[in-house]
Backbone as CSV, one residue per row, in Angstrom:
resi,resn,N_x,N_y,N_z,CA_x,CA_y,CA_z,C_x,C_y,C_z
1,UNK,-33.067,4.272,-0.139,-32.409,5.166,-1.055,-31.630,4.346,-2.085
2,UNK,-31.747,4.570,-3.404,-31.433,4.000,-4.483,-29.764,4.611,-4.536
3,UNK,-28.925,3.198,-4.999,-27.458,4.077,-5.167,-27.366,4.203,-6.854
4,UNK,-26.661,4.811,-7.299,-26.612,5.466,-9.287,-25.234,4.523,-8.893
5,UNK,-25.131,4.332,-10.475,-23.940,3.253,-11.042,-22.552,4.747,-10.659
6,UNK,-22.796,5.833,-10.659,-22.157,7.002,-10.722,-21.217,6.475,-9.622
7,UNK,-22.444,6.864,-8.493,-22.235,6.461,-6.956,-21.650,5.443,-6.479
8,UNK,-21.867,4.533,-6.914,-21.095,3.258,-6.782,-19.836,2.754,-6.990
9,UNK,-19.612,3.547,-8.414,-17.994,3.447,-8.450,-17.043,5.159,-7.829
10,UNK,-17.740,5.870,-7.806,-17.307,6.875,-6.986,-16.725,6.144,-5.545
11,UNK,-17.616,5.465,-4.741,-17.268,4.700,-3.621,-16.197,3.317,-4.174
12,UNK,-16.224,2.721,-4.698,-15.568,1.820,-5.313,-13.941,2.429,-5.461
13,UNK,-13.631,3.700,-6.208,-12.684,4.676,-6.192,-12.051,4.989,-4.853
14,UNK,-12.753,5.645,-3.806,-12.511,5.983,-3.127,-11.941,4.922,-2.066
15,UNK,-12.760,3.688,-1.959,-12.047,2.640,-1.054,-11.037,2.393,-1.464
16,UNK,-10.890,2.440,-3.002,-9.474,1.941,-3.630,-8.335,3.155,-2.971
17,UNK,-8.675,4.188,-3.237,-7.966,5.553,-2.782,-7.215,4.885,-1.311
18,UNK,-8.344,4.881,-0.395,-7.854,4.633,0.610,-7.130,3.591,1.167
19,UNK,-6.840,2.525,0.255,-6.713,1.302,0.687,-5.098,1.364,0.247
20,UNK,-5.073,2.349,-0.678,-3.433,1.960,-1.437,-2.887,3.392,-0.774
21,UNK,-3.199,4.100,-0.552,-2.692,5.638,0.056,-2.325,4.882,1.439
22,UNK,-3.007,3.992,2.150,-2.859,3.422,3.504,-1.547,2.165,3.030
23,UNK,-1.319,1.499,2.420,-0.224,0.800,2.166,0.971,0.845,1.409
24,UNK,0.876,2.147,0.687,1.957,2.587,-0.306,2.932,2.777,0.563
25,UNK,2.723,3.754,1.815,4.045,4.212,2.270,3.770,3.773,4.044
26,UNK,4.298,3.242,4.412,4.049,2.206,5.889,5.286,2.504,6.354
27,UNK,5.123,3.295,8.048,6.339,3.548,8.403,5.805,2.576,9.947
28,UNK,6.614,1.545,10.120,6.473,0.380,11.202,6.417,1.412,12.559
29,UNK,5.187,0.978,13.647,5.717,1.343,15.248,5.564,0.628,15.845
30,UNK,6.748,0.118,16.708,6.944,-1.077,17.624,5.947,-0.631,18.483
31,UNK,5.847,-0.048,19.252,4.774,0.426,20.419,3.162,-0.242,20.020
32,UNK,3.169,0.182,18.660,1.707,-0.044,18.593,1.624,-1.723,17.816
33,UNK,2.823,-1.793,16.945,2.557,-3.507,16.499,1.748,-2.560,15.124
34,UNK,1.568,-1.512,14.726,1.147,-0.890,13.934,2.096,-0.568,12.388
35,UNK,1.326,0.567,12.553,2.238,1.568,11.247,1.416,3.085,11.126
36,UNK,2.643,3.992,10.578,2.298,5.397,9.939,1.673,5.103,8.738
37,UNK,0.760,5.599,8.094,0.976,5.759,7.029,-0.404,6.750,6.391
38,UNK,-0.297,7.707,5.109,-1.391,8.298,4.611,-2.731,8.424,4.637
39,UNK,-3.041,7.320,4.791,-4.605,6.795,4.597,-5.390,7.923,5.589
40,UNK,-5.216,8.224,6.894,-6.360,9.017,7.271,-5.989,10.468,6.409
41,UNK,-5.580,10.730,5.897,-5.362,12.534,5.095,-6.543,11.676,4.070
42,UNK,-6.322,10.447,3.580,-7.823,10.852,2.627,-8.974,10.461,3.045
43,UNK,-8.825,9.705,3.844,-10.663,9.516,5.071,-11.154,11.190,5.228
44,UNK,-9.911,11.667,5.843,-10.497,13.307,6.351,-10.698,13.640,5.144
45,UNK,-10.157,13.928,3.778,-10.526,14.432,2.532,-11.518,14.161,1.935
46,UNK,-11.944,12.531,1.864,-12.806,12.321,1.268,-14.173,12.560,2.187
47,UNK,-14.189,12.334,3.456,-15.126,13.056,4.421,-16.019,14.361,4.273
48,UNK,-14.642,14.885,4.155,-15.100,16.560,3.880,-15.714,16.636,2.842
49,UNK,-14.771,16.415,1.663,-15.762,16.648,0.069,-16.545,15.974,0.097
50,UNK,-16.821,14.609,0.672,-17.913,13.447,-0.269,-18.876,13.487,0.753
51,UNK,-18.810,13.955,2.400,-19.610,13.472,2.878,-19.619,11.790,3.900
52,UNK,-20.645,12.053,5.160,-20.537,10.920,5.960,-20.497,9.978,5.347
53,UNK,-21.560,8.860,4.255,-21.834,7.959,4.126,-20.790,7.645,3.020
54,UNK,-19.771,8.290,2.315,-18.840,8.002,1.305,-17.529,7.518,2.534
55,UNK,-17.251,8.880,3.587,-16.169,8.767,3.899,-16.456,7.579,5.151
56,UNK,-17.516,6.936,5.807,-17.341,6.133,6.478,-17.237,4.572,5.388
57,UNK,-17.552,4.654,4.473,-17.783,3.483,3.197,-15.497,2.915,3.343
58,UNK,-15.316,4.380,2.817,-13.707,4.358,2.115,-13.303,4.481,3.656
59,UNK,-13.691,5.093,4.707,-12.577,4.808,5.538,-12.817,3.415,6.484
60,UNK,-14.003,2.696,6.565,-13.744,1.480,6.767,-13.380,-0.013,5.869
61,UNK,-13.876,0.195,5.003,-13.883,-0.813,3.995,-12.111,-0.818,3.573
62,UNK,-11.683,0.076,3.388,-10.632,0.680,2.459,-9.228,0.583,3.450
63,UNK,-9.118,1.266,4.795,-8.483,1.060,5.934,-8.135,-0.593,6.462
64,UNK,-9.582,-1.257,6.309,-9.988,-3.098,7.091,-9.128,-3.476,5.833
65,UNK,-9.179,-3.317,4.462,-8.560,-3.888,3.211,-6.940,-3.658,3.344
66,UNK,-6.730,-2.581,3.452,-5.386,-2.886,3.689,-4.766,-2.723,4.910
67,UNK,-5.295,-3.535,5.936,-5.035,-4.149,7.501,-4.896,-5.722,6.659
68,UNK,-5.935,-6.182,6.105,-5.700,-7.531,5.500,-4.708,-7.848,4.328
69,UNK,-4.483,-7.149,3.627,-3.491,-7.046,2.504,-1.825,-6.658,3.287
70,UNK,-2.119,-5.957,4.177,-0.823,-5.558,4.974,0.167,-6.463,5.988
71,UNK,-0.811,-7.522,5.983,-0.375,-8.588,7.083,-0.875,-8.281,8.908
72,UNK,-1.708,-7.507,8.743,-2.260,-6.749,10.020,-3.902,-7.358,10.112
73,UNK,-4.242,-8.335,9.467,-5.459,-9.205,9.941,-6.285,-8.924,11.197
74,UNK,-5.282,-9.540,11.983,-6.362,-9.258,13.397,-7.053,-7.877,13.560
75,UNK,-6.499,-6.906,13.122,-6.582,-5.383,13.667,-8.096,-5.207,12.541
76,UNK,-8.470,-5.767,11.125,-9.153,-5.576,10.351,-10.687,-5.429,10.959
77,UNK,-11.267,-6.141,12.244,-12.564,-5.675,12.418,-12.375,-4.414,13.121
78,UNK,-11.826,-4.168,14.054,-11.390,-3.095,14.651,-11.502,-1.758,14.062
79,UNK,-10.196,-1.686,13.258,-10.276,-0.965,11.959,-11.560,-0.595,11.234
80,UNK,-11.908,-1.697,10.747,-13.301,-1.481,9.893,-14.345,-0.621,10.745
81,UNK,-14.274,-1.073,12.050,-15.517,-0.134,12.910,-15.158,1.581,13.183
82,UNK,-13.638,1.158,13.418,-13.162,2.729,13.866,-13.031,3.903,12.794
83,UNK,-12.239,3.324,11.265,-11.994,4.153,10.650,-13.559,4.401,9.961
84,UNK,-14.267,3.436,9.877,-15.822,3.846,9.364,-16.513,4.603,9.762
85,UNK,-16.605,4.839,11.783,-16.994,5.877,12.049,-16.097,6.736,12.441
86,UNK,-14.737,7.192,11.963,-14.328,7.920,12.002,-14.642,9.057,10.811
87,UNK,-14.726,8.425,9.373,-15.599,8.883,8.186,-16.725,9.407,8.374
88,UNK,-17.450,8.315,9.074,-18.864,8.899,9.069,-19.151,9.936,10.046
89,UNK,-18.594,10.366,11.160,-18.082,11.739,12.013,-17.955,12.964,11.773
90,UNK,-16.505,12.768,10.653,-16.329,13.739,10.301,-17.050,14.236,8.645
91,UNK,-17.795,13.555,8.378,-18.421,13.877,7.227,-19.452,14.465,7.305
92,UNK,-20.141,13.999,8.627,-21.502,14.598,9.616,-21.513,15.939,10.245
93,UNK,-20.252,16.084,10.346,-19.716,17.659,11.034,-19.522,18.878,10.284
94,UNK,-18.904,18.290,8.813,-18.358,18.634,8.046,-19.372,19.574,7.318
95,UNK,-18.835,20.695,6.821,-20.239,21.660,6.400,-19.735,22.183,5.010
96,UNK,-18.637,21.166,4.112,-18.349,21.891,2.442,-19.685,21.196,1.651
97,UNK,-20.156,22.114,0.988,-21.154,22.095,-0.159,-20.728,22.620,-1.216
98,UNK,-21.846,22.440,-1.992,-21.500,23.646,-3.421,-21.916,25.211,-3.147
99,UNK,-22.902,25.361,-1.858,-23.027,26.494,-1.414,-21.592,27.168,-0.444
100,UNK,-21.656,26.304,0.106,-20.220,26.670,1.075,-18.992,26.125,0.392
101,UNK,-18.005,26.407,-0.239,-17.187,25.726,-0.873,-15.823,26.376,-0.284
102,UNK,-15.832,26.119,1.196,-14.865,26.732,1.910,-14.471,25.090,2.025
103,UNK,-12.827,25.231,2.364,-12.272,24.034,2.609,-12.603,23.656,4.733
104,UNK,-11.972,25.075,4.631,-10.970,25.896,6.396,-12.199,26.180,6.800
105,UNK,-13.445,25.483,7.089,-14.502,26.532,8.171,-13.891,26.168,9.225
106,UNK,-14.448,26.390,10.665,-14.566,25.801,11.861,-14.997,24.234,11.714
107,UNK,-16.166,24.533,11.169,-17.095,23.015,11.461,-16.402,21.765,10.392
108,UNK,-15.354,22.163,9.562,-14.518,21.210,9.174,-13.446,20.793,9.483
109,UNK,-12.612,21.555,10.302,-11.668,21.804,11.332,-12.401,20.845,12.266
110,UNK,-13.045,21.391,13.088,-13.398,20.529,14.609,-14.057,18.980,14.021
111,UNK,-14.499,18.730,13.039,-14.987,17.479,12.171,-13.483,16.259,12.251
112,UNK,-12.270,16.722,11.375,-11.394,16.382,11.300,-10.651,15.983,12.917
113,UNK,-10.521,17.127,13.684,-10.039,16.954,15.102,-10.631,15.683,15.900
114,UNK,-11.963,15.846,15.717,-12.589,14.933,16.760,-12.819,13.627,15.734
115,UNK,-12.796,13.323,14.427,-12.367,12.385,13.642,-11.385,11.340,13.986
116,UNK,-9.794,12.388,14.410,-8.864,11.887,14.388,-8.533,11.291,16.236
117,UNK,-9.509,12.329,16.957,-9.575,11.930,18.518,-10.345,10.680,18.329
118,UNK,-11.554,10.485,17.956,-12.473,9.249,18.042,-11.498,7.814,17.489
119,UNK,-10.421,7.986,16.337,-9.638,7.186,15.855,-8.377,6.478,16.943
120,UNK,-7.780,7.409,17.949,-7.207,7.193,18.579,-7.362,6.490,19.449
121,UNK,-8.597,6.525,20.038,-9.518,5.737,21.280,-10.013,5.113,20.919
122,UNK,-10.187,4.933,20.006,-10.548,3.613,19.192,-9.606,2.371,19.373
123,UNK,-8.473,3.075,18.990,-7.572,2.178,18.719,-6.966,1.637,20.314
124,UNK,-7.441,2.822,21.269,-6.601,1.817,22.699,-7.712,0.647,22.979
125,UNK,-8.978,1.350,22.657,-9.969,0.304,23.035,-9.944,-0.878,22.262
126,UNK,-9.213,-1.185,21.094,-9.114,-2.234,20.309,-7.429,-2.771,20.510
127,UNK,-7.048,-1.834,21.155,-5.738,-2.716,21.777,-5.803,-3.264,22.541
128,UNK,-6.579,-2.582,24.148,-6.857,-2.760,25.240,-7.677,-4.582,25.135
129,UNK,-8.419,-4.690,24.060,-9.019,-5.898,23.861,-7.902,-6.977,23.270
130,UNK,-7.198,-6.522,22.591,-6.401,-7.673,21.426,-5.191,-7.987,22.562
131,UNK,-5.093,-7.312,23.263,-3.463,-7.202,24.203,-3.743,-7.671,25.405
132,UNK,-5.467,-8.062,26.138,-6.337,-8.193,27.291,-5.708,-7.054,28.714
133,UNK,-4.993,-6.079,27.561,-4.796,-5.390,28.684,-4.532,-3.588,28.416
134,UNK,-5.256,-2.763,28.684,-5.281,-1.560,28.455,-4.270,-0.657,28.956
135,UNK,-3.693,-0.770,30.109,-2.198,-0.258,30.141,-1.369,-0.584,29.545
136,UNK,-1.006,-1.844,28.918,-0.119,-1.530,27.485,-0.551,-1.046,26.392
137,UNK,-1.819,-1.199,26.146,-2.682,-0.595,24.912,-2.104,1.075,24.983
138,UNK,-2.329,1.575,26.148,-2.260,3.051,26.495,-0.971,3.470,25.857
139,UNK,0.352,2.744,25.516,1.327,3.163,24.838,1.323,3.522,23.652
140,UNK,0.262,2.952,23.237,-0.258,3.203,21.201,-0.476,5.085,21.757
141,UNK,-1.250,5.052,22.511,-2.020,6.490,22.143,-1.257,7.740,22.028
142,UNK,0.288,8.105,21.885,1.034,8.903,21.618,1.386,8.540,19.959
143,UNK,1.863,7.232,19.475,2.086,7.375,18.295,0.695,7.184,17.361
144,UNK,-0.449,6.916,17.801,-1.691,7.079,16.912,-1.851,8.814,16.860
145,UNK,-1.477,9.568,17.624,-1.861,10.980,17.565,-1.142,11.633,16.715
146,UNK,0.500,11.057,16.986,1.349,11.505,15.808,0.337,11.135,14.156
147,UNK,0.396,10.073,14.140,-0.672,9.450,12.883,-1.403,9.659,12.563
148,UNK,-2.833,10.282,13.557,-3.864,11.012,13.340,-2.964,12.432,13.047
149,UNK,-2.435,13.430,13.841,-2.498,14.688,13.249,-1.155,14.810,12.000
150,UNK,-0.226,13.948,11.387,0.273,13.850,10.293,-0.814,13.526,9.475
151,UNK,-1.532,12.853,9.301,-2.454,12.753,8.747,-3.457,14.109,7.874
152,UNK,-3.541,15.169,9.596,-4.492,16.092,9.188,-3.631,17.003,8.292
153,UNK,-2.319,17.221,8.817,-1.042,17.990,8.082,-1.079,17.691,6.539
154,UNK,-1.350,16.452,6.098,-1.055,16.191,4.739,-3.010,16.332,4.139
155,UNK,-3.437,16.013,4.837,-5.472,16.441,4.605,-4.748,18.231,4.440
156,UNK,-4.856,19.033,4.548,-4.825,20.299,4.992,-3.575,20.532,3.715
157,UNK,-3.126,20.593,3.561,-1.683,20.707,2.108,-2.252,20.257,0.982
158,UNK,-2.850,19.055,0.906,-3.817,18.740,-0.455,-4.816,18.823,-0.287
159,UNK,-5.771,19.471,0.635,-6.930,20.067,0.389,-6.762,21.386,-0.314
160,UNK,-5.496,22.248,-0.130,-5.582,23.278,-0.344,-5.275,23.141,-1.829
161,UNK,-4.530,22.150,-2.099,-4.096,22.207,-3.382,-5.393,21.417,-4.473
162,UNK,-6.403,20.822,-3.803,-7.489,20.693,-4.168,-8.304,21.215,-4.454
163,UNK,-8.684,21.940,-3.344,-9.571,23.545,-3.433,-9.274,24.551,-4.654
164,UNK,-8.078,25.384,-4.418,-7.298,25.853,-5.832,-7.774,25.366,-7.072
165,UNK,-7.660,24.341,-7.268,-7.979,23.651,-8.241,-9.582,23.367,-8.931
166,UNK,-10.338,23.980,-7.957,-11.439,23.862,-7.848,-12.320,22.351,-7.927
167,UNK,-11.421,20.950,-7.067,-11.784,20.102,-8.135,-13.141,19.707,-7.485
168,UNK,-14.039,20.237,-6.733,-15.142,20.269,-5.718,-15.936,20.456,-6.633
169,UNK,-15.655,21.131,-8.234,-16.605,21.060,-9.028,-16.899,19.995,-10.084
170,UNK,-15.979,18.888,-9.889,-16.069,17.678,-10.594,-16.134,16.382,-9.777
171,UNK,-16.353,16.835,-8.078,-16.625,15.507,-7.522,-17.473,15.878,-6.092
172,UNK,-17.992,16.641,-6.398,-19.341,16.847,-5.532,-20.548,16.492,-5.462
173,UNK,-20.748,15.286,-4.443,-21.883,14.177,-4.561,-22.767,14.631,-3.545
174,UNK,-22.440,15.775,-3.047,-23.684,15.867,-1.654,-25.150,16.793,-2.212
């Protein structure tokens, strides 16, 4: 499959999206050796509107970029695998078209949920490895959930204010 110069910087955009939405606002958690911050509200956003192969592009590439820009290195392959198929998940589940131009179905709802579940377990399993030990890893998995579902809270507030806006009619690539 041939990519359009369109396409290319559409994805180009979007990693950028994600990469600075994920480092603009960084709230530190000792538990995890981590941080809070935006970036999955636009993995799930860009998921939904753009689709698997956009939102696994921007949520690994874009997430691993600013793990490396953030001073969070080690975590960057990790990252790159988890938040990529966390994109590519919920983009696969995800059922907005130009025919369906519902934000709120079910099948974008449960897309996002199990998005943000697959992200979480991700992350003990990439603690559980970096830490050689999965009962301390297991302490991340309360503040990654906070992170995953703040996440969906702020996906869900500017989707709506997206939707409204109709802007599904100026960036709909599926």
């Amino acid at each position: 499959m041939k990519t359009t110069t369109k396409e290319l910087c559409i994805q180009g955009l979007l990693v950028a999206l994600v990469t600075i939405s994920t480092m603009v606002f960084q709230i530190p958690v000792s538990a995890t050796q981590g941080y809070i911050h935006l970036g999955d509200s636009m993995i799930l956003l860009i998921s939904v509107f753009f689709g698997a192969k956009y939102g696994m592009v921007a949520g690994g590439v874009g997430s691993a970029m600013a793990d490396l820009l953030s001073g969070y290195g080690h975590w960057a392959p990790f990252t790159f695998i988890i938040k990529g198929i966390m994109g590519y998940l919920i983009g696969k589940i995800a059922s907005f078209s130009e025919k369906n131009q519902k934000l709120f179905t079910p099948r974008n709802m449960t897309g996002s949920v199990l998005g943000i579940l697959w992200m979480v377990f991700g992350y003990f399993v990439g603690g559980g490895i970096l830490k050689s030990s999965f009962a301390v890893a297991a302490v991340s998995i309360p503040e990654n959930l906070i992170q995953g579902f703040a996440g969906f809270v702020i996906f869900i507030v500017v989707g709506i204010a997206f939707h409204k806006a109709k802007i599904y009619k100026f960036v709909l690539t599926r």
